[in-house]
N, C-alpha and C positions, 0 to 999 in steps of 0.2 A: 791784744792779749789781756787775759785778766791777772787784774791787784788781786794778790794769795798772801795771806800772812801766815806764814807753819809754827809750831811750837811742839818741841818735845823736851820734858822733863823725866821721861820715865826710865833713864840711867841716871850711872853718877856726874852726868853732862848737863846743864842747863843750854840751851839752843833756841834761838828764835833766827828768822829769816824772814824776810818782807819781798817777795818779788813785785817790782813793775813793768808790765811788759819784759823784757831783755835784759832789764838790770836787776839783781840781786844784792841785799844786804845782811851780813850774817853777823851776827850777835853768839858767843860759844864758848862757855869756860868748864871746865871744873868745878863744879860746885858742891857737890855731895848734899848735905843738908842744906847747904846754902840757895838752893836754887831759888824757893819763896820770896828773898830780900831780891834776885834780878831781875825774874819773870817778868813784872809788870812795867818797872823801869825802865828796863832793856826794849820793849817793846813802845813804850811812848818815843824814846828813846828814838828808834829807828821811823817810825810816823814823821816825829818831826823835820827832823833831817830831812824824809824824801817831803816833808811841804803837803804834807795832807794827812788824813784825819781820820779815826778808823770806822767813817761811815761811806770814805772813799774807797775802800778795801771791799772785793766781791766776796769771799769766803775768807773764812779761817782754818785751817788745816789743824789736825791735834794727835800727835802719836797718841792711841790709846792704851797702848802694853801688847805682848806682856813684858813684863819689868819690877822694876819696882815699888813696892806699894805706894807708898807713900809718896813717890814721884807719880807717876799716872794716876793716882786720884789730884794731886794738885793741876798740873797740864790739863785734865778734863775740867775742874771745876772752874779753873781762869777763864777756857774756852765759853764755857757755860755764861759766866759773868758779862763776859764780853760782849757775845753774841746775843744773847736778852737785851741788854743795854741799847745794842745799835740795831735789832732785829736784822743780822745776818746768818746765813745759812752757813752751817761748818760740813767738815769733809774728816773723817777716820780717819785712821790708817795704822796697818799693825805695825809692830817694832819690826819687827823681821821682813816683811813687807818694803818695810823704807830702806833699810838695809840693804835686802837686795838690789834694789835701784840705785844704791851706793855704789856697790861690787860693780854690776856690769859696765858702769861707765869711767873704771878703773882699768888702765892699761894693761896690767899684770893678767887679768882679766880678759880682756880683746886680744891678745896674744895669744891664750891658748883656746880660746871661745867653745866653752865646753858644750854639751848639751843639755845634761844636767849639773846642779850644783846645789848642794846645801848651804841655809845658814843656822848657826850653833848659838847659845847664849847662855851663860852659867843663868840657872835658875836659882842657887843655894838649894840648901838643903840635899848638895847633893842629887840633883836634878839640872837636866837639860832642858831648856825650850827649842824646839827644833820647826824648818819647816825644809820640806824640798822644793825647788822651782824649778821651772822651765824655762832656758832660754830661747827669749825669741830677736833674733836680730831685727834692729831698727825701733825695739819696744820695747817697753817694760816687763819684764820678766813675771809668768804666769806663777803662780802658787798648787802645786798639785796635793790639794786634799785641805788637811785642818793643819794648826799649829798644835803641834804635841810636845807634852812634857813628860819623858823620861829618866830612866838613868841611862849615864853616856854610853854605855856598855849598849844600848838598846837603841841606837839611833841605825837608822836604814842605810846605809852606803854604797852598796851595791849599783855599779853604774854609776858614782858619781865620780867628775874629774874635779871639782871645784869645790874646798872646805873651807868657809868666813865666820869668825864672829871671837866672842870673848871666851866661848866655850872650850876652846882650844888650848888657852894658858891656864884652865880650871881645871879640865876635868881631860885634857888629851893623851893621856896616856894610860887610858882606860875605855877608849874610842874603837872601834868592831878594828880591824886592818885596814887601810886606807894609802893610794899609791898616789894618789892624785894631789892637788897645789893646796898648800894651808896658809890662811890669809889670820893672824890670830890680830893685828893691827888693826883693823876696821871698827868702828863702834858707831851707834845709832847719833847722826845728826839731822836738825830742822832742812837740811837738804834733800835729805833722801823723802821727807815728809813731804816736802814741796814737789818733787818730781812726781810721787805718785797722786799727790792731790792735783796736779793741771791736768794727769791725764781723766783724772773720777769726774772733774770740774767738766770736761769738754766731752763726758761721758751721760755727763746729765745725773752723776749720783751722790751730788751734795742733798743734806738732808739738815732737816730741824733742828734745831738745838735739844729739842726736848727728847729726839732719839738718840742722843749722844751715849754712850756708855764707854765705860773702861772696860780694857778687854784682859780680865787675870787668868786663866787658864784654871791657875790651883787657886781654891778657896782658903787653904789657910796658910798661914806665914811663918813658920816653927815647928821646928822638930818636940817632941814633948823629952822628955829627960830618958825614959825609959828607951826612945829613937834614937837617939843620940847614942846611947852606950850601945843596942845592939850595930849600929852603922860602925863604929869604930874596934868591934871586937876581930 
């Protein structure tokens, strides 16, 4: 099996993981601003410990968003550093994408093994990031269409048994009707990066560094003043 190292900063979670073969090591705090001071330490950090060196590592995995700004351009730009350095091939992966790979391998989950299932994530601004998936047993759960940003009021439900993410304690009580399981607990870790990078990895769709991009959805980051007042009238 292949060395995978994942990293996601694009919440308020700083997250690194280093798989070897069968073993896993997870690096994971809270950090909010903080994540700049761990990212890179944290990650030597775990190299060492497993006794090799990051030109021993086959890819690097890198949540790309959507999220938060300022967090997914830094996780991309470490990637970036990193991979130049050692000329390795990195591997994407959406937030919600990783997430899902979270959910299904979660018992709460397997017990009522829905067929479809959303994942939700407060966007600000009074905006969702939304995507639906497909469950497919024994695999990673398929993403049906684009990741979309909405208001919550606007998200598609219809047929789903399954609602995860942060969107839930944000913005849930303005969500279409909804009968099915709410998971508002879950949030984006370097695991869920790591699951779906071995499968991209054994898929053959690690790519360049230089194709790397941040994946924001919205282009801008703020409501202007005048948004602000009509949203709260």
């Amino acid at each position: 099996m292949a060395n995978l190292l994942a990293i996601d900063t694009s919440s308020a979670w700083c997250s690194v993981a280093l798989s070897l073969g069968d073993q896993i090591e997870l690096r994971q705090e809270l950090a909010s601003a903080g994540a700049s001071q761990l990212l890179l330490p944290w990650i030597e950090t775990l190299l060492s410990n497993a006794n090799i060196g990051l030109k021993d590592v086959d890819a690097i995995a890198v949540g790309i968003g959507p999220g938060a700004f300022t967090g997914v351009r830094l996780g991309v730009a470490a990637v970036q550093g990193l991979a130049i350095s050692h000329n390795l091939p990195v591997i994407s992966v959406t937030s919600l994408d990783a997430i899902a790979a979270q959910v299904v391998a979660s018992n709460t989950f397997k017990d009522i093994n829905p067929e479809e299932f959303v994942i939700a994530i407060d966007a600000r601004m009074e905006e969702v990031y939304w995507g639906r998936y497909k469950n497919q047993l024994g695999q990673l759960p398929k993403r049906i269409g684009d990741i979309c940003l909405t208001k919550p009021e606007d998200i598609e439900l219809e047929g789903i048994g399954y609602l995860a993410g942060s969107a839930i304690n944000a913005y849930g009580d303005r969500f279409p009707k909804f009968n099915g399981v709410l998971d508002s607990e879950i949030a984006i870790s370097s695991l869920g990066i790591l699951a779906c990078a071995e499968q991209l990895l054994a898929q053959g769709m690690q790519q360049d560094v230089r194709q790397l991009e941040p994946l924001y959805v919205r282009n801008k980051v703020a409501l202007t003043t005048a948004e602000r007042e009509e949203a709260f009238k």
